[in-house]
C-alpha positions as a Markdown table, in Angstrom:
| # | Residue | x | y | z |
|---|---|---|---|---|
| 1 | Unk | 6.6 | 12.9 | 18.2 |
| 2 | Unk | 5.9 | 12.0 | 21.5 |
| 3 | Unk | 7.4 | 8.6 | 23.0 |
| 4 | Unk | 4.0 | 7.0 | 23.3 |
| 5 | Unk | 3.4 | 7.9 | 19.6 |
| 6 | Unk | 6.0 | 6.5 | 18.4 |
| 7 | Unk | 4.6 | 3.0 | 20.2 |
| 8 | Unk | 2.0 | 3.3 | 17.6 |
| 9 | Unk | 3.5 | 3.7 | 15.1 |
| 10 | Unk | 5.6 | 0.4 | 15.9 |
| 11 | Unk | 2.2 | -1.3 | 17.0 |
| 12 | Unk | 1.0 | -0.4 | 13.7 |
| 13 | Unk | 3.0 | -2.2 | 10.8 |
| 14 | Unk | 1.9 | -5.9 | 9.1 |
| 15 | Unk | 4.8 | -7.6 | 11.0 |
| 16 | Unk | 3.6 | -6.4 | 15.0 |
| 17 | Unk | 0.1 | -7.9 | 14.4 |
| 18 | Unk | 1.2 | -10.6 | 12.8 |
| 19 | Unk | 3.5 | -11.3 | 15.7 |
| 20 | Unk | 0.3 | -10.1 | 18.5 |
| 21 | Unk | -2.0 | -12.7 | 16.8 |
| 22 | Unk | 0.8 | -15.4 | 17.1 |
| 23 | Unk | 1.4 | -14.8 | 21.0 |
| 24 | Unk | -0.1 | -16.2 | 23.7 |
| 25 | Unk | 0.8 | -12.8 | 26.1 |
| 26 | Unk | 0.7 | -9.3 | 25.3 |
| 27 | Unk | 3.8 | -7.6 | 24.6 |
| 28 | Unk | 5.0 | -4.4 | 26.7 |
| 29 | Unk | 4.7 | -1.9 | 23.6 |
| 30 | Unk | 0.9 | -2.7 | 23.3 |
| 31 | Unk | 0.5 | -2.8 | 27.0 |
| 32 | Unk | 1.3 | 0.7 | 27.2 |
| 33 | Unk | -0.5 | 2.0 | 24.2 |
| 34 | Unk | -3.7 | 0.2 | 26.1 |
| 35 | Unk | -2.8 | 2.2 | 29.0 |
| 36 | Unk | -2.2 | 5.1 | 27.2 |
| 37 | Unk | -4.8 | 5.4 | 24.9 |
| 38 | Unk | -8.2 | 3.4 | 26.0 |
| 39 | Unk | -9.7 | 4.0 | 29.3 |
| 40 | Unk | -11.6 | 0.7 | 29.8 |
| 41 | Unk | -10.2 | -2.1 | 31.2 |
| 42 | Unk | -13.0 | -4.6 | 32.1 |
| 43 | Unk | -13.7 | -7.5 | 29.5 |
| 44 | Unk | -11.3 | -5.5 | 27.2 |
| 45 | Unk | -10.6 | -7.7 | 24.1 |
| 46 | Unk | -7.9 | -7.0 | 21.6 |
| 47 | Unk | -10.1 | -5.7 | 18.6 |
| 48 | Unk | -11.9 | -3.6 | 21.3 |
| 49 | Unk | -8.4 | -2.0 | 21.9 |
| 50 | Unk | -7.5 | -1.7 | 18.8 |
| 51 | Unk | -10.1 | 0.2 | 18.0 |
| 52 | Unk | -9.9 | 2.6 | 20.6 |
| 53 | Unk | -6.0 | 3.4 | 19.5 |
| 54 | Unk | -7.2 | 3.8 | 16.1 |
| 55 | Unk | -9.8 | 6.5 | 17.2 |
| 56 | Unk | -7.1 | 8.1 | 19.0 |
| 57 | Unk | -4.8 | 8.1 | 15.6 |
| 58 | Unk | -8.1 | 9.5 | 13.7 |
| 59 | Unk | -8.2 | 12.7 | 15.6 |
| 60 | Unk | -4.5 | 13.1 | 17.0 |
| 61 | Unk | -1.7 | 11.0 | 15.1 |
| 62 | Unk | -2.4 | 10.0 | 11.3 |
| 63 | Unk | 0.7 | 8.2 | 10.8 |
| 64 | Unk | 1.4 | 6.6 | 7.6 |
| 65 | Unk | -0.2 | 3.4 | 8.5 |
| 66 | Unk | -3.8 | 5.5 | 9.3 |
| 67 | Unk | -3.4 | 7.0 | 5.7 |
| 68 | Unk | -3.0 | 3.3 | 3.5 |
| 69 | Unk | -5.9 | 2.3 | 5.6 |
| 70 | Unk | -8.0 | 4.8 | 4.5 |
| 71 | Unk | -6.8 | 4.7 | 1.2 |
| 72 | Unk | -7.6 | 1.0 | 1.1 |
| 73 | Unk | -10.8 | 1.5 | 2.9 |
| 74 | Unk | -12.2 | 4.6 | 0.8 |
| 75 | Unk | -10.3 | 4.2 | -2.8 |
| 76 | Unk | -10.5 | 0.3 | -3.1 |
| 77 | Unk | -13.4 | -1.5 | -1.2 |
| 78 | Unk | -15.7 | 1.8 | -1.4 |
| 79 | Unk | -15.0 | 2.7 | -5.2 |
| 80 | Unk | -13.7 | -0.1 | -6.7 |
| 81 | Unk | -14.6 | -4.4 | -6.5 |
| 82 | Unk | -12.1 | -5.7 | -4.3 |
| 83 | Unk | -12.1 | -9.1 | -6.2 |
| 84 | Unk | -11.2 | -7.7 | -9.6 |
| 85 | Unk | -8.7 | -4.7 | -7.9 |
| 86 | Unk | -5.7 | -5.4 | -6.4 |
| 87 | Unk | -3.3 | -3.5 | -4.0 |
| 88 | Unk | 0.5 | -3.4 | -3.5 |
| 89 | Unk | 2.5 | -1.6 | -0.6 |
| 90 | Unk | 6.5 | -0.4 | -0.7 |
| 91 | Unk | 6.8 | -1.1 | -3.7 |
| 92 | Unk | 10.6 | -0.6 | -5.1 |
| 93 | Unk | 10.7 | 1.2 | -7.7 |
| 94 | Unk | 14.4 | 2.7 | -9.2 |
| 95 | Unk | 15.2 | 4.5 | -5.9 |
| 96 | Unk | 12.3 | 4.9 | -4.4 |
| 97 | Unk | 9.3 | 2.8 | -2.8 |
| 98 | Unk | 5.8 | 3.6 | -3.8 |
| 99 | Unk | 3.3 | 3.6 | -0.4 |
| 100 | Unk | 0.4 | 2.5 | -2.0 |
| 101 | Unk | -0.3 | 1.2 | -5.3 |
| 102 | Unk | -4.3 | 0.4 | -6.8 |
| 103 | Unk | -4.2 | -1.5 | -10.4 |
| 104 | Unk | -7.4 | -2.3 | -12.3 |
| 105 | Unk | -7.6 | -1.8 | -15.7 |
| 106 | Unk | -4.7 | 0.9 | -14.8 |
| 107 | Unk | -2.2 | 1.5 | -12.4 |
| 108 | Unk | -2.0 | 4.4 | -9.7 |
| 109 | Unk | 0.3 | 5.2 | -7.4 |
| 110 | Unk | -0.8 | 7.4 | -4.3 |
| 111 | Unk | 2.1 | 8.8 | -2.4 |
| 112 | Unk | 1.7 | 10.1 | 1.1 |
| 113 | Unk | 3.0 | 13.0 | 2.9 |
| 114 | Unk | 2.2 | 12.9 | 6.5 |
| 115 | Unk | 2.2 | 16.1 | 8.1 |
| 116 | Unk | 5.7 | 15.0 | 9.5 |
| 117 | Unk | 7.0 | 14.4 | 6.2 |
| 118 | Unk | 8.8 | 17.0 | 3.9 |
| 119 | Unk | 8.9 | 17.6 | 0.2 |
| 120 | Unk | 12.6 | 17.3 | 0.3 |
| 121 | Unk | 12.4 | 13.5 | -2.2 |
| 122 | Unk | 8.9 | 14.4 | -3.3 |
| 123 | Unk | 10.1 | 15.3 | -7.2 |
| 124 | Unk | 12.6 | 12.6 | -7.4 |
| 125 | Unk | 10.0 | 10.0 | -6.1 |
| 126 | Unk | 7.5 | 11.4 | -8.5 |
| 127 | Unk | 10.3 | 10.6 | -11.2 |
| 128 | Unk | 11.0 | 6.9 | -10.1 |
| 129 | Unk | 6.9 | 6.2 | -10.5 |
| 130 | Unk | 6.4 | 7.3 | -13.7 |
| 131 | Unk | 9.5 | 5.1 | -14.6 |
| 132 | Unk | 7.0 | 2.4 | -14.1 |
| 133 | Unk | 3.6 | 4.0 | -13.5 |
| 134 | Unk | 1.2 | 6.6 | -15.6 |
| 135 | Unk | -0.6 | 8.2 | -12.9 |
| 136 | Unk | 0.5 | 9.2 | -9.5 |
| 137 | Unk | -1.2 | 10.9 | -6.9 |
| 138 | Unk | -0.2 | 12.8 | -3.8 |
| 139 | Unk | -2.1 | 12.8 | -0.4 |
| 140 | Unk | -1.8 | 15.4 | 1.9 |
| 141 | Unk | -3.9 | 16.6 | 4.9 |
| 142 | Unk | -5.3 | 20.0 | 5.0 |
| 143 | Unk | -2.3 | 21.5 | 6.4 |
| 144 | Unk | -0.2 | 20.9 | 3.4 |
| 145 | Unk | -2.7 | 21.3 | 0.5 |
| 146 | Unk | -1.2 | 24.4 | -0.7 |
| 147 | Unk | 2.0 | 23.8 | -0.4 |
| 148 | Unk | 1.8 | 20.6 | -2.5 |
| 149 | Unk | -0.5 | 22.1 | -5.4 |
| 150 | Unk | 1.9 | 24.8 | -5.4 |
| 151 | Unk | 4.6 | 22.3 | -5.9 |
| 152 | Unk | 2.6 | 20.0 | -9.1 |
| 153 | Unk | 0.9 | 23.4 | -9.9 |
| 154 | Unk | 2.8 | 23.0 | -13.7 |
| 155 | Unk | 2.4 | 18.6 | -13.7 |
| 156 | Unk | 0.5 | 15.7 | -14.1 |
| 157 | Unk | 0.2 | 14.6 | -10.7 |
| 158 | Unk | -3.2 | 14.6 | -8.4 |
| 159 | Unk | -3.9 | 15.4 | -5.4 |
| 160 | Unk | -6.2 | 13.9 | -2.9 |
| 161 | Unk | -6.4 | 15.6 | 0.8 |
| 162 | Unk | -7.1 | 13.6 | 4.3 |
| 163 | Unk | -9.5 | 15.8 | 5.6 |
| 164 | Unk | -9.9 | 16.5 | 9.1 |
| 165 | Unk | -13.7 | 14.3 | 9.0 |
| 166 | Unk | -11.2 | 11.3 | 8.0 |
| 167 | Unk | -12.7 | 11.5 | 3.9 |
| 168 | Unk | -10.1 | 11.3 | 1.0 |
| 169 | Unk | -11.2 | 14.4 | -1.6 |
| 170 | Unk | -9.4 | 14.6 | -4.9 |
| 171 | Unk | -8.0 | 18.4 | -5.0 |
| 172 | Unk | -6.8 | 17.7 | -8.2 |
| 173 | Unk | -6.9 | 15.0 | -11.1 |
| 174 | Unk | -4.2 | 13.0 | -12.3 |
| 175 | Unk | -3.4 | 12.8 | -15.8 |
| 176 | Unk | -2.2 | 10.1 | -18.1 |
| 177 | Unk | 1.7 | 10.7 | -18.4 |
| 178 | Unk | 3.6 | 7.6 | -20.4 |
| 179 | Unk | 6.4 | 10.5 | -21.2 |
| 180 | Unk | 9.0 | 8.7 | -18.2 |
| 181 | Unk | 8.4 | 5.1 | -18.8 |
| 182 | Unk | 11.5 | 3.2 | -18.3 |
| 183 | Unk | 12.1 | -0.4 | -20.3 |
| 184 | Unk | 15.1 | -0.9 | -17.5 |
| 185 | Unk | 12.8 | -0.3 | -14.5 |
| 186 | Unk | 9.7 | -2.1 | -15.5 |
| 187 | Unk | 12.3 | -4.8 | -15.9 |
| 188 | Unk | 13.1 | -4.5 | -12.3 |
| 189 | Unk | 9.7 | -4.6 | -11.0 |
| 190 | Unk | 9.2 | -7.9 | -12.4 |
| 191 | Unk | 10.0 | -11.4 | -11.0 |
| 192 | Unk | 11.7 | -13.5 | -13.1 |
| 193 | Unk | 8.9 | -16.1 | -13.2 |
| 194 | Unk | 6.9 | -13.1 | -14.5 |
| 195 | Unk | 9.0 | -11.6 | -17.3 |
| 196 | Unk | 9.6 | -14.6 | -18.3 |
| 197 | Unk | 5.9 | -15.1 | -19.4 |
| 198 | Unk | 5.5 | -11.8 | -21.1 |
| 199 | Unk | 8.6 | -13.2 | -23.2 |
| 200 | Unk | 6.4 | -16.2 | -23.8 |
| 201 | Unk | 3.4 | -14.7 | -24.5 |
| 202 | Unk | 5.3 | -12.2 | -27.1 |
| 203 | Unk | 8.2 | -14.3 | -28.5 |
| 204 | Unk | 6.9 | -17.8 | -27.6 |
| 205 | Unk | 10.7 | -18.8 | -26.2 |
| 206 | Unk | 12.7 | -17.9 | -24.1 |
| 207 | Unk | 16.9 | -16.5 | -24.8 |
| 208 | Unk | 18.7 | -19.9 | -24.8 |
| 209 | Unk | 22.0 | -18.0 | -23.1 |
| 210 | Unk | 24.3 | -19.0 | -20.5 |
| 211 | Unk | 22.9 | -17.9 | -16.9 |
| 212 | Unk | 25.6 | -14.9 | -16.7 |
| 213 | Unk | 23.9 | -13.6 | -19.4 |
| 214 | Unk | 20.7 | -14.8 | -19.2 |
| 215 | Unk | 18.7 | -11.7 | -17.7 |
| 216 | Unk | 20.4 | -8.9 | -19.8 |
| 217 | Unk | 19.3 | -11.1 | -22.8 |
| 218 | Unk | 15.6 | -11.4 | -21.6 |
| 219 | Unk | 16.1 | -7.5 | -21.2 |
| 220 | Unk | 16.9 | -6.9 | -24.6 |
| 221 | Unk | 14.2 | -8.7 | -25.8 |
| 222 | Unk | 12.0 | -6.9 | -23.5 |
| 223 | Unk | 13.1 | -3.6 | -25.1 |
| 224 | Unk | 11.7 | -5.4 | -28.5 |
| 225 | Unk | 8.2 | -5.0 | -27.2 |
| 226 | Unk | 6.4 | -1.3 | -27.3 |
| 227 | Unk | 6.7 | 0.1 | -24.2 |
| 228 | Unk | 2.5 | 0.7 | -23.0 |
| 229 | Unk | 2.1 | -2.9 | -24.2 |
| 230 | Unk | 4.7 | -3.7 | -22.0 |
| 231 | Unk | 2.9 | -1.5 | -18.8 |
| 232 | Unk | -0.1 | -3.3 | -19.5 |
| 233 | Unk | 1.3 | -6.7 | -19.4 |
| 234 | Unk | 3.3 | -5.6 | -15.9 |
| 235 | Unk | 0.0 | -4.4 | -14.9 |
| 236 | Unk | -1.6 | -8.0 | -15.1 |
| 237 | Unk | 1.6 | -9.0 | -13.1 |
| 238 | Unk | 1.5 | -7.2 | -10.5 |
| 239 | Unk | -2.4 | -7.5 | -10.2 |
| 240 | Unk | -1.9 | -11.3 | -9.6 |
| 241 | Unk | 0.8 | -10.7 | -6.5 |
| 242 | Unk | -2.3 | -9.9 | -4.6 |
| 243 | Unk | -5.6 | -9.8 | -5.7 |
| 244 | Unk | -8.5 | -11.5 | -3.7 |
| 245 | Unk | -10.2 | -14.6 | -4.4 |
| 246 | Unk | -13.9 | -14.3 | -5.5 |
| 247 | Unk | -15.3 | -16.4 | -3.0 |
| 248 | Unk | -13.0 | -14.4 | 0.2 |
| 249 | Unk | -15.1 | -12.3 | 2.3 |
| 250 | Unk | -12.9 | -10.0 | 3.1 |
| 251 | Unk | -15.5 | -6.8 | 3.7 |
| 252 | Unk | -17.5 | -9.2 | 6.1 |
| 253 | Unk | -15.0 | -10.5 | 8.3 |
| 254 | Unk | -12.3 | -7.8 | 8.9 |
| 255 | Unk | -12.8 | -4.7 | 10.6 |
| 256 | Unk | -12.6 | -1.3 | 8.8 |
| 257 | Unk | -9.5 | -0.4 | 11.1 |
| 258 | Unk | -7.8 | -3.5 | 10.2 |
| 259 | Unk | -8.0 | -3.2 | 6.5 |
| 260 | Unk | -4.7 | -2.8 | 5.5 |
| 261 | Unk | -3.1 | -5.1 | 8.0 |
| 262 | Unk | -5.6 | -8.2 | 6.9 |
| 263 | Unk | -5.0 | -7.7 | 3.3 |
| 264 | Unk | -1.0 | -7.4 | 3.4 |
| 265 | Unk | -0.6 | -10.3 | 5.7 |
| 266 | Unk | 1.0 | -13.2 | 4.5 |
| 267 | Unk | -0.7 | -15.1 | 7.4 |
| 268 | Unk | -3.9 | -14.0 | 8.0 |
| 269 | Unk | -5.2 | -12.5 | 4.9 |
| 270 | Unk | -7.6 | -15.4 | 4.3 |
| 271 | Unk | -7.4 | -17.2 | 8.3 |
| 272 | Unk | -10.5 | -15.2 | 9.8 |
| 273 | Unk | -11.7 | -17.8 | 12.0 |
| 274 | Unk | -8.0 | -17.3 | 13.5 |
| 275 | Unk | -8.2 | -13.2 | 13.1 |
| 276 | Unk | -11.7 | -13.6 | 14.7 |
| 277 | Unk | -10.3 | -15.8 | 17.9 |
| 278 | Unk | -7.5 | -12.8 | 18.4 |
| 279 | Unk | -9.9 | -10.1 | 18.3 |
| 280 | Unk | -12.3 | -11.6 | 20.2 |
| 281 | Unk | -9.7 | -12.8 | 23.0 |
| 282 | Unk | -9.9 | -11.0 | 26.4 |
| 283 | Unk | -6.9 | -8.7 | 27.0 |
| 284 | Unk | -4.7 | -10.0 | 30.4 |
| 285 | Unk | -3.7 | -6.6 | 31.9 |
């Protein structure tokens, strides 16, 4: 990876724009992407140069964060409602963390596989998801198509290639596979304001235990209910960490590149009149 690359890559993440909209200068890092990677300087504003490092990423450097952008922008907004969807990111699940996860009536999880990444964890990751999950998907570019649908030739697991266009393709489906689910994981997953309810909702109390044993309790109740009830109910759970208000405008406001920043900040997801003021602002130079 070459040194300026890897300034994208750090440029890139949920925290650095968070941090770039908060500042009133420009740090070094994006100062030299700008100078590396867009050639116009006069009346250059901060969305204008963000777009032009993203173009560069599109057709040289799809790092992780240009494959959950896509993902957001083709599998959620284009083929599903984005106010009755929701997304999660790094999710921990067992020992792994799940890139990008998309739950509607179902969950999904789509790992990526950059074309820097090896299948070295691949299986074992698959493993952890299904712990939790009942379809899982793999994206790969072109380069690495093969390779992966030799290696899920005999499983479940889709397959969905970057192409070089920038368009998501579905090589192959992913199957239903309850088989792995794990009462002890799914347990993990959850906050405790959230298994809580499900214990409500099911048992209409709550274990009346000292707090030492308190959450291996409200485990052993869990294990009471059958476990795809269960997966449904965590599905609702997790949907609520992040699903969109009806009345956001998300698909208006935010720009296609920006995507996956917007809707995993903390800050800005729903302050666009704030987002719009950054992008808009004139880059000092």
């Amino acid at each position: 990876m070459e040194k300026n690359q890897f300034l994208i890559t750090k440029v890139f993440t949920v925290p650095y724009f968070d941090s770039l909209v908060e500042k009133k200068h420009v740090p070094d890092s994006f100062l030299k992407c700008i100078s590396r990677y867009v050639k116009e300087n006069d009346e250059l504003t901060y969305g204008k140069a963000i777009s032009r490092i993203y173009e560069y990423m599109n057709s040289e450097y799809r790092n992780e964060y240009y494959y959950k952008n896509t993902i957001f922008n083709q599998l959620l907004i284009q083929k599903h409602d984005l106010y009755n969807t929701a997304a999660l990111t790094e999710l921990p699940i067992s020992k792994s963390k799940a890139d990008f996860v998309m739950i509607n009536g179902k969950g999904v999880v789509y790992e990526i596989k950059t074309d820097l990444d090896n299948f070295q964890r691949l299986q074992s990751q698959i493993n952890d998801y299904y712990k939790v999950f009942s379809y899982v998907n793999v994206v790969v570019s072109k380069r690495q198509v093969e390779k992966v649908k030799e290696f899920l030739k005999d499983s479940k697991v889709g397959i969905f290639e970057l192409t070089k266009s920038g368009k998501l393709i579905c090589r192959k489906k992913a199957y239903c596979n309850n088989d792995e689910l794990s009462y002890e994981v799914m347990f993990q997953v959850l906050r405790k304001k959230e298994f809580e309810k499900i214990l409500l909702d099911y048992f209409g109390k709550l274990p009346e235990v000292n707090s030492f044993e308190y959450y291996r309790e409200c485990l052993r109740w869990i294990k009471k209910i059958n476990i795809v009830g269960l997966q449904k109910k965590i599905m609702i759970c997790l949907k609520q960490r992040t699903i969109l208000s009806i009345e956001d405008v998300f698909e208006k406001r935010v720009p296609n590149e920006l995507s996956f920043y917007v809707y995993f900040s903390k800050k800005y997801r729903s302050n666009y009149d704030a987002l719009d003021e950054f992008l808009n602002k004139k880059v000092e130079v």
